[in-house]
Structures are given as structure tokens and as C-alpha cells.
C-alpha positions as a Markdown table, in Angstrom:
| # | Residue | x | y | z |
|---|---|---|---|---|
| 1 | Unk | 14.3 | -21.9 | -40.6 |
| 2 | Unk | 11.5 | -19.3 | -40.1 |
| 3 | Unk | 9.6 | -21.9 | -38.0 |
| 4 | Unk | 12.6 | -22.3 | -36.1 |
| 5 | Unk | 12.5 | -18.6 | -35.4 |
| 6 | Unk | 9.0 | -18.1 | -34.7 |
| 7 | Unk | 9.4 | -21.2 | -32.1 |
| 8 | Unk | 12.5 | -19.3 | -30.6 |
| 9 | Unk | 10.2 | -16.0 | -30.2 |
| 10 | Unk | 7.1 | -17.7 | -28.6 |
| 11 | Unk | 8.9 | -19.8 | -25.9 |
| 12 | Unk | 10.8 | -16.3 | -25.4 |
| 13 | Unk | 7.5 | -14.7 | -25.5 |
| 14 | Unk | 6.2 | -17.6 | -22.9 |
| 15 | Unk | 9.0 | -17.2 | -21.0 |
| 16 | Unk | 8.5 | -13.6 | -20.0 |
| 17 | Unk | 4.7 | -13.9 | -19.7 |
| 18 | Unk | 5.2 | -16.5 | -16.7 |
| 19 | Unk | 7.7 | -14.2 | -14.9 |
| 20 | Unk | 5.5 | -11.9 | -15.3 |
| 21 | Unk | 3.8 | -13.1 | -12.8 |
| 22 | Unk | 6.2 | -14.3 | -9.9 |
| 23 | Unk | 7.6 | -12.5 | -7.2 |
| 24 | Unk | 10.4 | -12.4 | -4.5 |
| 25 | Unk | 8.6 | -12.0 | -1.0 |
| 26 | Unk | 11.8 | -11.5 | 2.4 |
| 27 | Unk | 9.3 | -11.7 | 5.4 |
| 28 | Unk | 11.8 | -10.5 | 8.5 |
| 29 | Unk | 9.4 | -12.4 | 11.1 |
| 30 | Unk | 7.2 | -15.1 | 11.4 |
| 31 | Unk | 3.9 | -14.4 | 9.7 |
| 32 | Unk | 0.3 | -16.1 | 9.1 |
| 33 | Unk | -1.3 | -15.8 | 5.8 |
| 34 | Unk | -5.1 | -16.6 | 5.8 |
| 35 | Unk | -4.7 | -19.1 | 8.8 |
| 36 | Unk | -1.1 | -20.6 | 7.4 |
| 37 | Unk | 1.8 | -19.9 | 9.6 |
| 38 | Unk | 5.4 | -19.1 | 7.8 |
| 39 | Unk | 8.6 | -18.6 | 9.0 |
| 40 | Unk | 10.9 | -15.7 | 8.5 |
| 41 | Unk | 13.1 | -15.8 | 4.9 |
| 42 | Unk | 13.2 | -15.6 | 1.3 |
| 43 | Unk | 10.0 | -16.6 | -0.5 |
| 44 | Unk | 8.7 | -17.0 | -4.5 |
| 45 | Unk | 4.9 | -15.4 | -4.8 |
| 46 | Unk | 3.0 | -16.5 | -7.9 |
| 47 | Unk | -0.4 | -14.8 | -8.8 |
| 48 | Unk | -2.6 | -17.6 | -10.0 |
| 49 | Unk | -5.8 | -16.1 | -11.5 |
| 50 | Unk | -6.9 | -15.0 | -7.9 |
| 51 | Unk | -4.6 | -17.3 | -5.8 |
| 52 | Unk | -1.6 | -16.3 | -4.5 |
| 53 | Unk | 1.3 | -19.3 | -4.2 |
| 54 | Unk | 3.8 | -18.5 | -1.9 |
| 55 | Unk | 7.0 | -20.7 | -1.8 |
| 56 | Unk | 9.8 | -21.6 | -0.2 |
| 57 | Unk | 11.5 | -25.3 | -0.5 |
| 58 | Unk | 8.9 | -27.7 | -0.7 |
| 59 | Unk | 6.6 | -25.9 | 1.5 |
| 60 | Unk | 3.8 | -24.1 | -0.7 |
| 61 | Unk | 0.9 | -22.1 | 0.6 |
| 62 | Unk | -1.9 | -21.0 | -1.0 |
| 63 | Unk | -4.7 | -18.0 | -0.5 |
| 64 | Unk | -7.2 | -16.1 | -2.4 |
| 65 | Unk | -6.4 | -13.3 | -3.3 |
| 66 | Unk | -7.8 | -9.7 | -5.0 |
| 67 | Unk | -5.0 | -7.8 | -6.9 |
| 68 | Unk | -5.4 | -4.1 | -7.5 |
| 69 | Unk | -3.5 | -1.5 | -9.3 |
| 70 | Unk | -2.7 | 1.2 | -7.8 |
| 71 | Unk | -1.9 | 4.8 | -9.9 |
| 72 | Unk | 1.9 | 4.9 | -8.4 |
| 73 | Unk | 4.6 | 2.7 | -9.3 |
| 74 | Unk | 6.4 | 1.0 | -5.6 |
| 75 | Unk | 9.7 | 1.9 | -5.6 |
| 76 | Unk | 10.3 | -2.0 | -3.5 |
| 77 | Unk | 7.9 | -4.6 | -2.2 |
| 78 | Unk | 6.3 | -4.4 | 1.0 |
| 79 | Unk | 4.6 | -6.0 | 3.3 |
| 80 | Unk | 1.4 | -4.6 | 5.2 |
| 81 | Unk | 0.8 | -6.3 | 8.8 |
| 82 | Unk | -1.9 | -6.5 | 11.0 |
| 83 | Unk | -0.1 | -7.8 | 14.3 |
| 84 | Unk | 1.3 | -11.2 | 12.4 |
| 85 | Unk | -1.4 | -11.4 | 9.8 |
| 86 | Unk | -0.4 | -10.2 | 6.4 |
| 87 | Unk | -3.3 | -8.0 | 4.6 |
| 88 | Unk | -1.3 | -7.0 | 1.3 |
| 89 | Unk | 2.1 | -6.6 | -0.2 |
| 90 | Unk | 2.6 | -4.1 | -2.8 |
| 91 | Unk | 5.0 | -5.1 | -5.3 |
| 92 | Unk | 8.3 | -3.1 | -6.2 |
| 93 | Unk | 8.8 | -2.1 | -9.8 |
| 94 | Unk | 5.3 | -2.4 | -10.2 |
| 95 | Unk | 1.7 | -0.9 | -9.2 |
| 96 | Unk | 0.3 | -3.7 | -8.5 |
| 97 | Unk | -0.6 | -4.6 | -4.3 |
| 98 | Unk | -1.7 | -8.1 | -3.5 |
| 99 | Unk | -4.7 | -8.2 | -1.2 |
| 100 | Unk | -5.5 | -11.5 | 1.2 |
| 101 | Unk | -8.7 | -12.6 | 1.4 |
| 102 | Unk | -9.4 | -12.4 | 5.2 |
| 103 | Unk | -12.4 | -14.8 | 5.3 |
| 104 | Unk | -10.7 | -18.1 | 3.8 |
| 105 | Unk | -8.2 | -20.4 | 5.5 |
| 106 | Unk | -4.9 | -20.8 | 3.5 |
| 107 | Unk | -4.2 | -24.6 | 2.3 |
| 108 | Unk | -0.6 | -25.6 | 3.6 |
């Protein structure tokens, strides 16, 4: 029984570890990310270590990355632009801003 329990608590434990680290992304226009062009809509961002895996469907692009914590918490996620080129997004509810390599070519 106490096994039982224990294995209930880690995969809850697991659980909220992972989402920890995934992230709803709206882009409102097309964008590029590190030489990877994607179209406007809803996408799933996973940090990786210092990857970030952006999602939508079966498409999946990845980048390097640099996260950073900032001192303020973002009251919503945004998304810094350079013309199309993304450079960061800070995410909401949190203090931490994703920044995009901008040497490296995305994988698509």
C-alpha cells in the first residue's frame, strides 16, 4: 500500500516537473526562428536543456537557446521581433525570457 502511494506521488511529482517546462507560444504572423520559417497560430514550446522545441502538429522546430531570469515576474508571454526574426519570448506567469541563438540555423 505505501509503495502504491509513493508511486502515485513520484509520477505526480514527474508529472509537474515536465510541465514545468512547456509552454503555449500564439504567433499572430508568420515568423522565422534561427533560419526556420512558421506560420501564424497556436504553438507548444519545450525548453530542452538549451534547446527550445517549438510545436505545432507534426511540424517540430528546433533552436538553441539561452534562458535567463529576469527579477520581475511577466504578467503574459510575449514575443520580441526583429522585422520577422524572433530574438526572445518572455514567458507569462513566470520570469523566465527565452533567448534565440542568432548564429545557428534551426532544424525543421
Amino acid at each position: 500500500m505505501v509503495k502504491n502511494i509513493l508511486l502515485g506521488f513520484t509520477s505526480i511529482a514527474l508529472a509537474v516537473a515536465s510541465a514545468a517546462n512547456s509552454y503555449n507560444v500564439t504567433f499572430y504572423q508568420p515568423v522565422m526562428i534561427n533560419g526556420s520559417q512558421l506560420k501564424e497560430g497556436d504553438y507548444k514550446l519545450e525548453i530542452r536543456d538549451k534547446t527550445a522545441v517549438i510545436k505545432q502538429g507534426k511540424s517540430v522546430t528546433e533552436a538553441p537557446v539561452k534562458i535567463e531570469n529576469d527579477g520581475q515576474k511577466y504578467q503574459r508571454t510575449a514575443v520580441r521581433m526583429n522585422g520577422t526574426q524572433v530574438e526572445e519570448i518572455r514567458i507569462g506567469g513566470t520570469n523566465t525570457r527565452v533567448v534565440f541563438d542568432k548564429t545557428s540555423n534551426a532544424t525543421n
